[in-house]
C-alpha angles and dihedrals in degrees: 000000000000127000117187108192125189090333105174121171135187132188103212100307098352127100106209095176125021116201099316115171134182155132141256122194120212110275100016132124127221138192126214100203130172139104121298122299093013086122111264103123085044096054090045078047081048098049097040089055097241089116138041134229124232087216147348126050145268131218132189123182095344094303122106110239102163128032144129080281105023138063123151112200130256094268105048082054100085091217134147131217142197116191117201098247090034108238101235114167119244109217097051130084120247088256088041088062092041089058093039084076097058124083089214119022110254112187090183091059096038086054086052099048092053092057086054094051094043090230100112104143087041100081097099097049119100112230090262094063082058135088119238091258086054087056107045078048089065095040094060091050097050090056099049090035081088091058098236128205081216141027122202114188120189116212083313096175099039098101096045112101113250104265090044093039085055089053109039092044091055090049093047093057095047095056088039087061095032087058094042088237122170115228151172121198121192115215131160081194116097097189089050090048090047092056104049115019133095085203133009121209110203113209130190134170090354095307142080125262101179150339143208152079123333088260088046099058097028099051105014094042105175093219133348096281090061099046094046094050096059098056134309130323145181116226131192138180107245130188115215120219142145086350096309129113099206107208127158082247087069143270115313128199116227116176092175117108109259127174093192120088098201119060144187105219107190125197121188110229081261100064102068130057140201125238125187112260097245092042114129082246103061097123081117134099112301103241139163123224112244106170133013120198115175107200108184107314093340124084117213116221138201113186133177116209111242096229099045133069105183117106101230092066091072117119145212128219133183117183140141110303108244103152104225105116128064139187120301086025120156119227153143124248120206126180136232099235089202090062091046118123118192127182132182113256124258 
């Protein structure tokens, strides 16, 4: 459905992107996920056609809209788009901004679209007589009333409060794959990308550091960065030596073949675990346990290790809340080696 090749951008001096290229398949669903100002809401500008490249190519639907000779105008795109504070227009009533969208005003399919959206006796109010859940409602009606062959969405759920954002961005999800629609969302939430996206793309600085599916990124990060954008980590430096990576986490076993001899090894809060001292099993770091925050059934954990001073050897640990620990604790913590990452240091 959309092919973006080499696409590099740049605002005066600045280069924004710098030669990105993917893929999106009919009917799924994408999220463009990173920090502010890595490029996602340029390359969305990019692919609508309200901005131009410096260089590279876009495709949508096996056609070229965008190349060093070509470039077809916003419009002849057929492409949605959902602006974060959805751009309703004032003035017009919640139907009026429904029919805006059509060529030809069609009363049969803005009757329909109003069942999908659940909004049906809502026709008549302006968007300042909805809440802001109504109106990101009609906004989403209004892009797909066009029937685009793609949706881009821009942080379309980031000014709902929490308990509506839950709900409209489910909903969302679920008419967007009952009606097959292409779509790329822009987030700088994981969690939010985890929940709702075929594919996530990870951007960073203008370009893509990796891509793939929520398991992917979260359990197979290609560096740090990676790992520590989709959600917290624990890093050591590690030596590497006779198939051991020495840390002051312990001794942990690598049989893969590795040139470096200095390593990150990264373990996600879930991937430790906390014995008591005097467990059969204390063969772990000796810690002591400075916070405790339970959060639903897990207990969040923020432990010191007893031999070392420095800051950065704090850890974090989530496991199943049992109560049965409290602050100034001491305990052992030992690691899941399956869960282990290790990269080579910088």
């Amino acid at each position: 459905m959309l092919r973006i090749s080499n696409l590099s951008y740049k605002v005066q001096k600045k280069l924004i992107l710098n030669n990105i290229s993917f893929e999106v398949k009919t009917g799924e669903i994408i999220c463009l996920l990173g920090p502010s100002g890595c490029g996602k809401t340029s390359t969305l500008r990019l692919i609508a056609g309200l901005e131009r490249p410096l260089s590279g190519s876009i495709s949508i639907a096996d056609r070229n809209v965008t190349s060093d000779k070509i470039f077809i105008e916003p419009h002849k795109r057929k492409v949605g788009f959902l602006f974060q504070d959805f751009a309703l227009f004032p003035h017009l009533t919640a139907k009026k901004n429904i029919e805006w969208a059509f060529t030809k005003t069609n009363n049969t399919e803005v009757k329909e679209l109003f069942k999908q959206i659940n909004m049906v006796g809502h026709e008549d109010k302006y968007p300042h007589e909805l809440s802001g859940g109504e109106q990101q409602r009609i906004a989403l009606a209004r892009s797909i009333a066009s029937n685009p062959r793609i949706l881009l969405l821009d942080e379309p759920f980031s000014s709902l409060d929490t308990n509506l954002r839950n709900e409209i961005r489910d909903y969302t999800i679920l008419l967007l794959k009952q009606m097959g629609i292409t779509a790329i969302i822009v987030t700088h939430d994981p969690d939010e990308a985890m929940l709702i996206a075929d594919r996530i793309i990870l951007m960073n600085k203008g370009e893509i550091t990796q891509s793939g599916s929520a398991f992917e990124l979260y359990h197979k990060p290609v560096d740090e960065f990676a790992a520590s954008f989709l959600g917290p980590i624990n890093s050591f430096r590690g030596t590497f030596s006779n198939k051991l990576i020495k840390t002051v986490i312990g001794d942990i076993p690598y049989n893969e073949r590795c040139s470096a001899k200095e390593l990150n090894v990264v373990m996600r809060p879930d991937a430790l675990k906390i014995v008591q001292s005097d467990s059969i099993h204390n063969k772990g770091a000796e810690a002591k346990v400075e916070s405790i925050k339970i959060v639903g059934g897990v207990e969040h954990i923020r432990c010191s290790l007893v031999k070392q001073k420095q800051d950065e050897d704090h850890i974090l640990i989530s496991q199943s809340a049992e109560n049965l620990l409290k602050v100034g604790d001491r305990c052992n913590i030992i690691f899941n080696l399956d869960k282990i990452i290790v990269f080579k240091r910088d």
